[in-house]
N, C-alpha and C positions, 0 to 999 in steps of 0.2 A: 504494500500500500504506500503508496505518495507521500512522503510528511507534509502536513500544510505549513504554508508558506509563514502565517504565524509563527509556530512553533520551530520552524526555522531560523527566525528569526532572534526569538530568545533565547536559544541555544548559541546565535554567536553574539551576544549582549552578557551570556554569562561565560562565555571564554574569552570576551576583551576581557570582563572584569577579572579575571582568574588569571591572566599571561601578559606579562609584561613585554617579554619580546617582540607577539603580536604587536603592540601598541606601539611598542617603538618601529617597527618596522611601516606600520601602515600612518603615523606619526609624517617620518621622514616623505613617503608619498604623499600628506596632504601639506607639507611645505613645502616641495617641489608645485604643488600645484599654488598656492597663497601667493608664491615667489612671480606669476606669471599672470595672476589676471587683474585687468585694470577697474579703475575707481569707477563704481554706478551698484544699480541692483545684480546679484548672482543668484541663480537659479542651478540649485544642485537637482541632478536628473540619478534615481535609484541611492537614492538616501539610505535604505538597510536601516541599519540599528544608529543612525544620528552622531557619527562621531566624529565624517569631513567638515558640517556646519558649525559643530562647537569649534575647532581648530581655528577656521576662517574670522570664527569673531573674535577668537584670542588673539589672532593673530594683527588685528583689526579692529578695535572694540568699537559699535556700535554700526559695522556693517550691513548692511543690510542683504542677509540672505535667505531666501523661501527652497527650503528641502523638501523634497517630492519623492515617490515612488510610486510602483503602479499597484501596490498592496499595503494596507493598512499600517499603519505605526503611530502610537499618541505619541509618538513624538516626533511627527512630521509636522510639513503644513498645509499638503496638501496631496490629493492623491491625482498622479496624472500622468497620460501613458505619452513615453519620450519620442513616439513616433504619429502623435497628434496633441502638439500642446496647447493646454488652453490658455493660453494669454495671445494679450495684443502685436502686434507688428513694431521692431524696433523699441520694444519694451524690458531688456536685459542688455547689461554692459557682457556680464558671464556666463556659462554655461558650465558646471564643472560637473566632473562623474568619474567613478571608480567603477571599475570591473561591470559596463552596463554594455558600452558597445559590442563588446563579442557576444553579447544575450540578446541580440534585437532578431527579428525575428530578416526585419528590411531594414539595415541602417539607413539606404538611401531616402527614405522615409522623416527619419530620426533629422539627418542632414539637412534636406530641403524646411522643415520647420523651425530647424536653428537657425538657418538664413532668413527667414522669415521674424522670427522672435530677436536676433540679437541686432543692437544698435549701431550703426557706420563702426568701423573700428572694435567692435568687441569682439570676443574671442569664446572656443571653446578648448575648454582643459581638460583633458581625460588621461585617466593612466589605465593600462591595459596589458594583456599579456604580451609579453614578445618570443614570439618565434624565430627563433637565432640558431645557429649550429650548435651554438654549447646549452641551447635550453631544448631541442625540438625533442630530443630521447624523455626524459623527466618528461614535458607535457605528455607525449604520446604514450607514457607505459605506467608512468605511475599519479597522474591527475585523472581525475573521473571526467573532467571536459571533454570532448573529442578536437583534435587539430584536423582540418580538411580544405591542404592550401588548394584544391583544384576547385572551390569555389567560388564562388563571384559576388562579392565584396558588396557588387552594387545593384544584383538583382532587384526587384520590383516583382509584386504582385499584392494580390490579396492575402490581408491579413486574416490569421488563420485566429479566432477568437478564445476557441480555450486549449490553444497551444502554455505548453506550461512557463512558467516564464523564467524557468530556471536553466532551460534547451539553450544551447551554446554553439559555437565555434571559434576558440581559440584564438583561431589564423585571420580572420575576418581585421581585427584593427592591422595587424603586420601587413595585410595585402593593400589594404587602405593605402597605408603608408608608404609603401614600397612599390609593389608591382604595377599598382594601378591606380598611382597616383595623378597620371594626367588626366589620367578616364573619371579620375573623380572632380579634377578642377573643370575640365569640360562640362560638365554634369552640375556642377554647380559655381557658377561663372562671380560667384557675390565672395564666395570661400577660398580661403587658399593656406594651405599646413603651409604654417610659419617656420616650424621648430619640432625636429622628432630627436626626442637624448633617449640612447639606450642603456637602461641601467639595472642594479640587481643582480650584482656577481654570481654572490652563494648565499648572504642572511636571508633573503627570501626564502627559497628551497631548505632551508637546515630549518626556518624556525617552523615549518607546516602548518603555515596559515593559520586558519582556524580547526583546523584539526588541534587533538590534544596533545598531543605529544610536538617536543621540542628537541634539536640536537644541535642548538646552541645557549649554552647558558645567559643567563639575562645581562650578569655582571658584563659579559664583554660584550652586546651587543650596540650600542652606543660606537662604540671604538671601532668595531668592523664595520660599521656602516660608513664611519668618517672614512677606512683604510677602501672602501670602497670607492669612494664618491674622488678620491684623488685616482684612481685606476679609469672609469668610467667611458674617460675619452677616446681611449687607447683599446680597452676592451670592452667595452660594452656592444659593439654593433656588431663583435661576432660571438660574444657570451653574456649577453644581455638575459635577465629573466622577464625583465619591465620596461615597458615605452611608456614615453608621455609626450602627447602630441597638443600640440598648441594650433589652431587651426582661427582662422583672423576673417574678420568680416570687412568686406576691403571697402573705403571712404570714398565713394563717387565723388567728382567735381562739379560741385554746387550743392553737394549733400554739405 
């Protein structure tokens, strides 16, 4: 039987609370994202258990951000699906999101209404998995996602309604990024990826997510992540575990 998404949900609200590595790890992810989006409204897209908008306003105090998902949480603020949003045109400076692109069922969907909702110059921030030589083994043998770069990133169709919204593919942000990146600026003529760092040596993979178990101790995990972040440049984009793409909504003339 399916676990509801609920209780899904409070199972990984009570292993943030219970694992500190977790938290630093997913930590370091929502400052790579605070470090890149600009001054106005932010709209976080698959909110989960509430812990990118707390960061943002810490990081920030009195920011103004509306956390969203497409499933219940009292401590969201609102429930809305990433690939029909309900707000106005040119009504967010941001868009930020963790681990939502590789789950859409059509990003190109998701895209076309970001360009639609963010304002001349704002941006979407997403971190996401990366599919790299030194990550592609680990996704595909020991992640429950499925990786399947032979598909199309930018497909279209109809939306399937009670598809579950936990259904994946990995590979979807990396091809974005990579393969078929022009097919996506073609595609969406307002948007254009600013910025992809690939990063996430080994504390990702050692700390097992939200999973329970851990095989990096807490005490050094602060310090790997700094010995990481000076590596990054050099190896990240062939053993990268994490991308984070910065994607810019470009300032017409006379906008």
């Amino acid at each position: 039987m399916t676990d509801c998404p609920t209780d899904v949900l409070e199972r990984q609200r009570e292993t943030w609370r219970r694992k500190p590595v977790l938290r630093a790890v997913y930590d370091d992810f929502y400052d790579r994202i605070a470090s890149w989006i600009v001054p106005g409204p932010t709209l976080e897209i698959g909110g989960g258990i509430g812990n990118l908008k707390q960061r943002l306003q810490a990081a920030a105090p009195g920011a103004s951000v509306i956390s969203s998902d497409i499933q219940f949480g009292a401590w969201l603020d609102c429930i809305a699906d990433a690939q029909a949003l309900p707000f106005r045109g040119d009504s967010v400076a941001n868009i930020v999101m963790v681990d939502v692109c590789h789950h859409l069922q059509f990003p190109i969907k998701f895209f076309r209404d970001a360009e639609r909702v963010l304002s001349p110059g704002g941006r979407i921030v997403m971190v996401e998995p990366a599919i790299t030589w030194g990550s592609t083994l680990f996704y595909r043998l020991l992640h429950h996602e499925p990786v399947c770069r032979s598909a199309d990133p930018l497909a279209d169709g109809a939306r399937d309604p009670v598809r579950d919204p936990y259904a994946a593919n990995q590979a979807i942000p990396t091809l974005i990024a990579t393969r078929e990146a022009a097919r996506f600026h073609a595609a969406l003529p307002d948007l254009r990826i600013k910025r992809v760092d690939w990063f996430s040596l080994a504390v990702y993979p050692l700390s097992g997510g939200f999973k329970q178990w851990s095989l990096i101790p807490a005490a050094i995990v602060e310090r790997a992540l700094r010995l990481e972040r000076s590596l990054e440049t050099v190896l990240g984009p062939a053993l990268g575990f994490r991308m984070m793409a910065v994607i810019e909504k470009t300032i017409r003339s006379g906008t």
